[in-house]
DRENTOR-66923 format. One record per residue: residue number from 1; chain; x, y, z of N, C-alpha, C, O in turn. Coordinates in Angstrom, 3 decimals. Example, Ala and Ser with C-alpha at 12.3 -4.5 7.8 and 13.67 -1.06 7.14 Angstrom:
% DRENTOR-66923
1,A,13.190,-5.690,7.800,12.300,-4.500,7.800,13.200,-3.300,7.800,14.236,-3.319,8.465
2,A,12.850,-2.250,7.080,13.670,-1.060,7.140,12.900,0.030,7.870,13.409,1.138,8.039
//
This chain:
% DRENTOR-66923
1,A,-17.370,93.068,55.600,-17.199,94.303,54.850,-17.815,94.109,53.459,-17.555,93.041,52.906
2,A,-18.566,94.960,52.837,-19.325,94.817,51.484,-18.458,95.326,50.733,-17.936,96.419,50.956
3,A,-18.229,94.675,49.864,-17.315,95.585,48.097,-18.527,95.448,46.698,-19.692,95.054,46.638
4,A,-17.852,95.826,46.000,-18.169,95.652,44.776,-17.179,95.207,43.939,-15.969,95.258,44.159
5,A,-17.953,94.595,42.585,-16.183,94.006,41.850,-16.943,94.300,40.150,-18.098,94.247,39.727
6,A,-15.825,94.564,39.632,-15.988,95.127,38.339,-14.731,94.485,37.349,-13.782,93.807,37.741
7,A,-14.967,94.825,36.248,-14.189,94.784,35.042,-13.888,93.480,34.694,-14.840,92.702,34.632
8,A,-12.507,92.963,34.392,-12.525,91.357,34.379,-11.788,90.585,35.031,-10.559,90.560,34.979
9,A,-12.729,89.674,35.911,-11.961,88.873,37.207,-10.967,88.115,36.605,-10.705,87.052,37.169
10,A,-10.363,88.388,35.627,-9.112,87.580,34.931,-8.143,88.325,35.127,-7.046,87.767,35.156
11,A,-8.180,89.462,35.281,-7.234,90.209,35.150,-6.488,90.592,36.514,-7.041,90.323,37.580
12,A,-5.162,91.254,36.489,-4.999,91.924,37.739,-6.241,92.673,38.678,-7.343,93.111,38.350
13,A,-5.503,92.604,40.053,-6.753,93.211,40.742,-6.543,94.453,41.037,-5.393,94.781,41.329
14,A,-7.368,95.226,41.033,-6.836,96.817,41.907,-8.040,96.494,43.378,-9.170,96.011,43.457
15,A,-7.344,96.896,44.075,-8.238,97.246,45.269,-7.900,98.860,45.198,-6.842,99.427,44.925
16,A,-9.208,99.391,45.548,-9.270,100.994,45.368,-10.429,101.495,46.469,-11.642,101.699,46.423
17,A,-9.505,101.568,47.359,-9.822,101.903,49.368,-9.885,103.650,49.536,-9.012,104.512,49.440
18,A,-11.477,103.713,49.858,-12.093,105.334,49.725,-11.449,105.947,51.236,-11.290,105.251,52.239
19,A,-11.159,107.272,51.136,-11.042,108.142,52.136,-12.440,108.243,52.996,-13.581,107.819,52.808
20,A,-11.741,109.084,54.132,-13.242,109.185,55.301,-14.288,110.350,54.873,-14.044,111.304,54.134
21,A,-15.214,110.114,55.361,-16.262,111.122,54.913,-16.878,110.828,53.279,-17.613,111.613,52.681
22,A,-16.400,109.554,52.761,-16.481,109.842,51.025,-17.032,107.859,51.194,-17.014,107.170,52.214
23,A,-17.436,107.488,49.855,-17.598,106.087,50.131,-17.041,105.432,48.873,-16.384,106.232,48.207
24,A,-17.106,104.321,48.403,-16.853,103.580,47.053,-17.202,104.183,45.869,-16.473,103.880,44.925
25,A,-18.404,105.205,45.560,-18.769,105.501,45.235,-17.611,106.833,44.376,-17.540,107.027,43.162
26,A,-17.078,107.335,45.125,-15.572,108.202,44.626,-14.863,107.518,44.091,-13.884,108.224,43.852
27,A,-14.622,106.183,43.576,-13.846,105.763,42.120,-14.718,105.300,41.059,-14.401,104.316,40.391
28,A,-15.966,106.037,40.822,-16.683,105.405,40.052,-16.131,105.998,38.653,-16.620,105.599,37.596
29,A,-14.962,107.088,38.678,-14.922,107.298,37.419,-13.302,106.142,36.694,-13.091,105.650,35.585
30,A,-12.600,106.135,37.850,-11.292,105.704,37.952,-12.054,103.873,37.636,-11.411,103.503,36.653
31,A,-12.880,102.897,37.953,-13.655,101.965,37.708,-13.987,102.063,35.951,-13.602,101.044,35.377
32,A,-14.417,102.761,35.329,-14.805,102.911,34.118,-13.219,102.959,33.481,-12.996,101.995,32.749
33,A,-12.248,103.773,33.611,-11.178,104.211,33.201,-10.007,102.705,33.038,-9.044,102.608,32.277
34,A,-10.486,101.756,33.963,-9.524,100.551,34.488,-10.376,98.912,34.403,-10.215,97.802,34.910
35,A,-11.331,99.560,33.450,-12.166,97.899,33.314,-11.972,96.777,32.550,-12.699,95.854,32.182
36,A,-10.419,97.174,32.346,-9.434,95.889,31.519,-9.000,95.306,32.857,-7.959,94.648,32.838
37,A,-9.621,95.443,33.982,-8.681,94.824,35.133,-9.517,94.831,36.174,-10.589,95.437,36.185
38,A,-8.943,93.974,37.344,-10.478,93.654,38.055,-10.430,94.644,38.930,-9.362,94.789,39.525
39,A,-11.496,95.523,39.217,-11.778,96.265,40.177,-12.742,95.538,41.851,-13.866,95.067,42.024
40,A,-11.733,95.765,42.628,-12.851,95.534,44.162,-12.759,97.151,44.964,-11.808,97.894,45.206
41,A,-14.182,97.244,45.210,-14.249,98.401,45.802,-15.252,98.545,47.152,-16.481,98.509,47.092
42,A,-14.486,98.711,48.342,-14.675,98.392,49.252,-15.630,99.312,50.322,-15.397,100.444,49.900
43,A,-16.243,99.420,51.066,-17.230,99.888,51.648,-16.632,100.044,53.447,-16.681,99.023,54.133
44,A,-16.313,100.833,53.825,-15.139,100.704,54.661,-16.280,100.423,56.142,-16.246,99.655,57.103
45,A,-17.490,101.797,55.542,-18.489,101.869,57.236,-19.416,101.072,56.641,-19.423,101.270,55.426
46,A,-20.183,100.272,56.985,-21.634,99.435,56.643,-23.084,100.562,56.982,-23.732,100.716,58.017
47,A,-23.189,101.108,55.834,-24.118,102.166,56.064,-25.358,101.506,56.372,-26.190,102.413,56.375
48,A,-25.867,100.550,56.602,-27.102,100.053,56.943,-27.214,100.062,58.393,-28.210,100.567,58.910
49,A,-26.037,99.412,59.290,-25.717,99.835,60.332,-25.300,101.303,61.130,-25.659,101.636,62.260
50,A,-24.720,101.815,60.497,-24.823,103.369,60.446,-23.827,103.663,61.870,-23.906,104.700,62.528
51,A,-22.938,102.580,62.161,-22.147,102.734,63.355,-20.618,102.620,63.374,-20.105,101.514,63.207
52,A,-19.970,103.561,63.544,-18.310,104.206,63.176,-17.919,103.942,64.741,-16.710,103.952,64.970
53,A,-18.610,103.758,65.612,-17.510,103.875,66.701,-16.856,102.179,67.220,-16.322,101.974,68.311
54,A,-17.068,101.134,66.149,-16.049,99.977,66.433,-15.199,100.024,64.715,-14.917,98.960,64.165
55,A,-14.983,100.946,64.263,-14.314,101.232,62.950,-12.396,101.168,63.294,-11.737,102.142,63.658
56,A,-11.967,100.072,63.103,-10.255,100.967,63.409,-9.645,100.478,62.223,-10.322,99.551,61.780
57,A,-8.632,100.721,61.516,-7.752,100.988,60.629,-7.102,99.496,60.698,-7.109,98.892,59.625
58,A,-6.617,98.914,61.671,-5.900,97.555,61.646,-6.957,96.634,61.373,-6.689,95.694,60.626
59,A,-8.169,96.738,61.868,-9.192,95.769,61.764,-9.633,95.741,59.797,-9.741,94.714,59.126
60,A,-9.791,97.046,59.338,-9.839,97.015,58.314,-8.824,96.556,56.898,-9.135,96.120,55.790
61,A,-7.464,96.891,57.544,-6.301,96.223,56.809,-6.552,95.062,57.112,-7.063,94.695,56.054
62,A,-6.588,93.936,57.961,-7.000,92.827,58.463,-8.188,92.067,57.317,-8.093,90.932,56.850
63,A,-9.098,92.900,57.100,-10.581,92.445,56.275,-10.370,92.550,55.121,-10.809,91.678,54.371
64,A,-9.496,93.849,54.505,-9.221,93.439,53.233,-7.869,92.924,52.626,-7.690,93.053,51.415
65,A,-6.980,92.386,53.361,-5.970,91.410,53.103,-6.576,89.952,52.988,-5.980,88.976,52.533
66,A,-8.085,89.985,53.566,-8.857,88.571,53.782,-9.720,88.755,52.324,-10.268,87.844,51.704
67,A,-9.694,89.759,52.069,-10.479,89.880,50.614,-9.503,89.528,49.163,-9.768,88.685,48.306
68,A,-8.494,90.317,49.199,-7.674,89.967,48.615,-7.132,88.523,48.614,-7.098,88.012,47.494
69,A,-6.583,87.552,49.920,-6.590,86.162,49.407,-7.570,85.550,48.910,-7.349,84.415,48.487
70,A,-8.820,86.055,48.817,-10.073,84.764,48.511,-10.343,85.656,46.874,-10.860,85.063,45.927
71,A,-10.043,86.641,46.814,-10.518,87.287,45.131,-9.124,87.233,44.425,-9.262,86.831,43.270
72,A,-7.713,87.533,44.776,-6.901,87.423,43.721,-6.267,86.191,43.363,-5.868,85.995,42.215
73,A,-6.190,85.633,43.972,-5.822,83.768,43.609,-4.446,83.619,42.481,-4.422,82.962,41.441
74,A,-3.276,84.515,43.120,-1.846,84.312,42.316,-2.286,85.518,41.347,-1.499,85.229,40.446
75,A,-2.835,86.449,40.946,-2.988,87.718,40.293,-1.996,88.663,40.793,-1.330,88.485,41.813
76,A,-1.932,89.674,40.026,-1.235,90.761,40.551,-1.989,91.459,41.045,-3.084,91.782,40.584
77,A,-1.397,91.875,42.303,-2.766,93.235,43.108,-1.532,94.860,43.178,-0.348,95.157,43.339
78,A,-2.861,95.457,42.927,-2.589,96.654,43.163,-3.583,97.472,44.244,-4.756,97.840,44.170
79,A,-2.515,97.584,45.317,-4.011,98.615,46.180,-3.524,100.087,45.736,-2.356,100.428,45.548
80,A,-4.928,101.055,45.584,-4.914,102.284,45.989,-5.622,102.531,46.503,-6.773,102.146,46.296
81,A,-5.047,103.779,48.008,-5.736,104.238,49.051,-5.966,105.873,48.655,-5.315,106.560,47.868
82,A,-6.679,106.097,49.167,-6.854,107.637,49.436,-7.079,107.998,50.922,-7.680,107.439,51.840
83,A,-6.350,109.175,50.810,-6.267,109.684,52.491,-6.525,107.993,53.768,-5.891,106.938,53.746
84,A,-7.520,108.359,54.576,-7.935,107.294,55.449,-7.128,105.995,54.719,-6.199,105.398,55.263
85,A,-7.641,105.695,53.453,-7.642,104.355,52.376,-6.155,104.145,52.392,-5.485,103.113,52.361
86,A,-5.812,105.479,52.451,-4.150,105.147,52.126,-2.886,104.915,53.426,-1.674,104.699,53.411
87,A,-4.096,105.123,54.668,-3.215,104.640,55.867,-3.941,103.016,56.735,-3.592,102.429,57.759
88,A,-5.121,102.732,55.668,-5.435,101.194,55.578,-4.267,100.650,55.049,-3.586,99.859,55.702
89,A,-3.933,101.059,53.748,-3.199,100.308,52.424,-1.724,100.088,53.470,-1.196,98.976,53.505
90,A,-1.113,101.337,54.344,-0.018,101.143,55.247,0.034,100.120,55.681,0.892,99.237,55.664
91,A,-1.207,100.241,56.226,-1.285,98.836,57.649,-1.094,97.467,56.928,-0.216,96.609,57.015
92,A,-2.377,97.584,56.087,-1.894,96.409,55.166,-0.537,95.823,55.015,-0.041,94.954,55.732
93,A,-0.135,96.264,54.245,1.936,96.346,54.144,2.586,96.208,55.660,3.517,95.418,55.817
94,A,2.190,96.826,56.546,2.777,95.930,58.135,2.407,94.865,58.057,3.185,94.289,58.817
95,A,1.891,94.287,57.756,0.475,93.481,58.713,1.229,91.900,57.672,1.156,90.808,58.236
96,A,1.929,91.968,56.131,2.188,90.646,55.520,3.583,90.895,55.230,4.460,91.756,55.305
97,A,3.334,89.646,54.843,5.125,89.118,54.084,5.429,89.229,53.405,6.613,89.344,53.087
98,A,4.182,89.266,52.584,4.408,89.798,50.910,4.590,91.525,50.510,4.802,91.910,49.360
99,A,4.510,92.080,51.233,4.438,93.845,51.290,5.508,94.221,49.860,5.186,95.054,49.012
100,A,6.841,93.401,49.821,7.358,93.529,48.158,6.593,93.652,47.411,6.434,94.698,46.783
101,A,5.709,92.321,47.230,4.840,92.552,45.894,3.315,92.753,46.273,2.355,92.143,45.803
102,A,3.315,93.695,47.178,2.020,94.582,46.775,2.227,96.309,46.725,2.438,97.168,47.581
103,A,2.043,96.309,45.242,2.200,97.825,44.791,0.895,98.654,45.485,-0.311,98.445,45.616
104,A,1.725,99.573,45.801,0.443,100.729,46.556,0.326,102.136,45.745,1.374,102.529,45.235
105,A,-0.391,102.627,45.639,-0.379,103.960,45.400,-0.971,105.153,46.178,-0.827,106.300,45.753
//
């Protein structure tokens, strides 16, 4: 899965997971607004490939819970989802142990 990462990798992380039909590109203003803190912003379809029909929601909570251990390293994370993003961010929260301390919005 491709992201992008912004602001300062010292800081807390936000993961900020785009709705369907829309791409990373829809928090570019919320990214400017939060660049006291690390932004990852995630790319849900691989537009180079241009193929949605092996896309599922657990596989993606799965990829970015794998992003999150290798980028926040004992940080505080914050995910926000939108629509689609925000029934990733669900799964996510099934899916660990830690689901207490990961704030969602």
């Amino acid at each position: 899965m491709h992201y992008k990462e912004y602001g300062d990798l010292h800081k807390p992380l936000i993961l900020l997971i785009h709705g369907g039909g829309v791409g990373g590109w829809m928090w570019d203003k919320q990214v400017l607004y939060f660049s006291d803190y690390h932004c990852v912003v995630p790319e849900l379809i691989d537009n180079e490939a241009n193929n949605t029909s092996d896309f599922s929601i657990e596989d993606s909570a799965k990829k970015l819970l794998s992003i999150i251990e290798e980028k926040a390293k004992n940080k505080r994370v914050i995910v926000v989802g939108f629509s689609l993003g925000a029934q990733i961010a669900t799964q996510m929260v099934s899916l660990t142990s830690f689901s207490g301390s990961l704030p969602l919005l």
